[in-house]
C-alpha positions in Angstrom: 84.5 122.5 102.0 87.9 124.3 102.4 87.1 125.0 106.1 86.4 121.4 106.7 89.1 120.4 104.8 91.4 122.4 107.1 89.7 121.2 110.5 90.1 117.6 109.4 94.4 118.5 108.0 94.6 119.7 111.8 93.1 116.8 113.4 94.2 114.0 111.6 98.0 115.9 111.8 97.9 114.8 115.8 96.9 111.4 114.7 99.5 110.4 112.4 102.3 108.3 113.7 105.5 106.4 112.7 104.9 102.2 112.5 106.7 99.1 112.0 105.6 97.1 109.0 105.3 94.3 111.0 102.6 95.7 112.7 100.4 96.0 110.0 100.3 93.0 108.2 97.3 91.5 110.1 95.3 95.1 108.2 96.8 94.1 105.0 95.6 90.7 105.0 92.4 92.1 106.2 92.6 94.6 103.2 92.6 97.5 105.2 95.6 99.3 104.2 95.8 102.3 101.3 99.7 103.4 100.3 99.9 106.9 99.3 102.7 107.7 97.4 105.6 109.4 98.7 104.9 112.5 96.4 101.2 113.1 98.4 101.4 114.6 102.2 99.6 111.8 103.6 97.5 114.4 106.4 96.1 116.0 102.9 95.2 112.6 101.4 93.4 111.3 104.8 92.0 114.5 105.2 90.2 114.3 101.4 89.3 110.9 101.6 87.4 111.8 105.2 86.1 114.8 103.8 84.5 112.2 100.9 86.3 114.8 98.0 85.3 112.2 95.3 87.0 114.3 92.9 90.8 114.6 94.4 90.6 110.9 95.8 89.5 109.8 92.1 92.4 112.1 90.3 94.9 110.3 92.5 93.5 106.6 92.1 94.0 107.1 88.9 97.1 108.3 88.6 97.8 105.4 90.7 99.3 107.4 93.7 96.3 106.1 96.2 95.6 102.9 96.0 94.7 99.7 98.0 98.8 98.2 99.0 99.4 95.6 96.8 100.9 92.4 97.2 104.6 93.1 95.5 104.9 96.3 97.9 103.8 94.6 100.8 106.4 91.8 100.0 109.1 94.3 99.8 108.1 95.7 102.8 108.2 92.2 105.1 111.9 92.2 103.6 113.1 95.6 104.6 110.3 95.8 107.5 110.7 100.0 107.2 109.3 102.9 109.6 106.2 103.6 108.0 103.9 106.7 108.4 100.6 106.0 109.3 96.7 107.5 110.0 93.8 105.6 110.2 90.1 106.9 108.3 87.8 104.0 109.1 87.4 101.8 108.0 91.5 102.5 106.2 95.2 102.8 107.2 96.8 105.0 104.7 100.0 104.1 104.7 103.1 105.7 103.7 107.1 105.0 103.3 108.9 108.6 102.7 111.5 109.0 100.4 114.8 109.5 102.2 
């Protein structure tokens, strides 16, 4: 898997972009969007949840560093409306704001 795991870093790397907030509250109100925390590189998180590593994705769910955006983030969020990095692994937006 470590192979894979390293093709799918490399291609979801060129994917990843910068994006307003305000352009993805129609996903959030679809439920569509997962924040990663700021501590997780957000190419290795996408790249284990497309890779279907149970095991990783579960140890950071439950440590509550990847998990669907909840509505107190999101509200904080519309007020500050910050450059967000984001990569998409259908049917999800992970979603991240870096620490400064």
């Amino acid at each position: 898997m470590h192979n894979q795991l390293d093709l799918k870093r490399a291609q979801l790397n060129t994917e990843t972009a910068q994006i307003a907030w305000t352009e993805l509250q129609g996903f959030f109100a679809k439920g569509a969007l997962v924040h990663v925390s700021s501590h997780l590189d957000l190419v290795d998180v996408a790249a284990h949840i497309a890779c279907d590593d149970f095991v990783a994705v579960q140890a950071w769910m439950t440590a509550g560093k990847v998990l669907k955006l909840d509505d107190e983030t999101a509200a904080d969020w519309q007020t500050r409306n910050p450059l967000l990095w984001a990569v998409v692994v259908a049917p999800w937006i992970l979603v991240q704001e870096r620490a400064h």
